[in-house]
C-alpha positions as a printed NumPy array, in Angstrom:
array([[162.109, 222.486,  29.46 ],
       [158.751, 220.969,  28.123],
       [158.074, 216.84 ,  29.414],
       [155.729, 215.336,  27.21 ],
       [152.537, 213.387,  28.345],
       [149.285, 211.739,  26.493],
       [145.563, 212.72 ,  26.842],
       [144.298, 209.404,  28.188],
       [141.089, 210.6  ,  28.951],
       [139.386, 213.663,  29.555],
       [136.155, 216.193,  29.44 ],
       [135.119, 219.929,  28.422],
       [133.765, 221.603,  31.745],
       [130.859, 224.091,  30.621],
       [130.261, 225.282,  34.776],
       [132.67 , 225.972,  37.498],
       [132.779, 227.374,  41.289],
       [132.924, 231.217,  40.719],
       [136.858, 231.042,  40.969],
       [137.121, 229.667,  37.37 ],
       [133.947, 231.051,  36.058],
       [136.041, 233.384,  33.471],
       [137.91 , 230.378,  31.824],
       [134.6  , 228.12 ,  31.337],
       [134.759, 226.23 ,  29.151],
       [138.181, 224.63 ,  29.75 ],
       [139.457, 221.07 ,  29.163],
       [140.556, 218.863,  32.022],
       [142.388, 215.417,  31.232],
       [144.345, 212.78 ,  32.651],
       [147.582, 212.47 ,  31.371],
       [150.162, 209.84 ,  31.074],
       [154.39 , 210.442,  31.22 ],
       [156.137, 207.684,  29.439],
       [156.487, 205.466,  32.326],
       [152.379, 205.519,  32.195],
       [152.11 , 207.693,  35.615],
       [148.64 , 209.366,  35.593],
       [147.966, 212.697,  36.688],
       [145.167, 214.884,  36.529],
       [145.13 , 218.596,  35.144],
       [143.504, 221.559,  33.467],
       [145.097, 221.573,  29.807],
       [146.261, 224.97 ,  28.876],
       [145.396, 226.231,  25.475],
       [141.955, 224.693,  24.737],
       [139.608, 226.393,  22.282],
       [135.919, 225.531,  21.983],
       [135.873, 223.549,  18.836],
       [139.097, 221.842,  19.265],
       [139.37 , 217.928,  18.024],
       [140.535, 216.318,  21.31 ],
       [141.546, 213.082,  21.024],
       [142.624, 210.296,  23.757],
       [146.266, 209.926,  22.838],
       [147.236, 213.44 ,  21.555],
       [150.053, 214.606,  23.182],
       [150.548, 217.897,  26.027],
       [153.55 , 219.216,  27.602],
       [154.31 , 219.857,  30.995],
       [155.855, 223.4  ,  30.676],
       [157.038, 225.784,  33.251],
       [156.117, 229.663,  33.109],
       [159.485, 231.465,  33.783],
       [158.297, 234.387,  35.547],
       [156.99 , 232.832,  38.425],
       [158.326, 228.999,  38.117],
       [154.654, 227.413,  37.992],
       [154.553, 224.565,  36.007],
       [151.044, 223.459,  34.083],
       [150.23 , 221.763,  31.537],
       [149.333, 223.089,  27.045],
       [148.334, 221.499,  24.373]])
């Protein structure tokens, strides 16, 4: 089951700690659920290039192998 949220702000990170250095650059946002709750979170599914915009939507999904839930674009 997918909950949607809204980008309502966020930036590209080009350098990390050595723990994420493979997934540089990535896209970290703060998202909104309908009831305007905020959260913070590394977006799953960003591409270098990409048109992010403050509004688009991402989905909370869950991975069903090992029940962690993140968020994708």
């Amino acid at each position: 089951m997918e909950k949607k949220y809204t980008i309502y702000t966020h930036t590209t990170l080009f350098s990390s700690t050595e723990a994420m250095s493979d997934k540089v650059p990535y896209l970290v946002a703060v998202v909104a659920d309908e009831n305007d709750n905020r959260v913070s979170a590394k977006i799953e599914g960003f591409e270098l290039g990409m048109d992010i915009k403050i509004g688009m939507p991402v989905y909370l999904k869950t991975n069903e192998e090992t029940g962690e839930e993140y968020f994708s674009l």
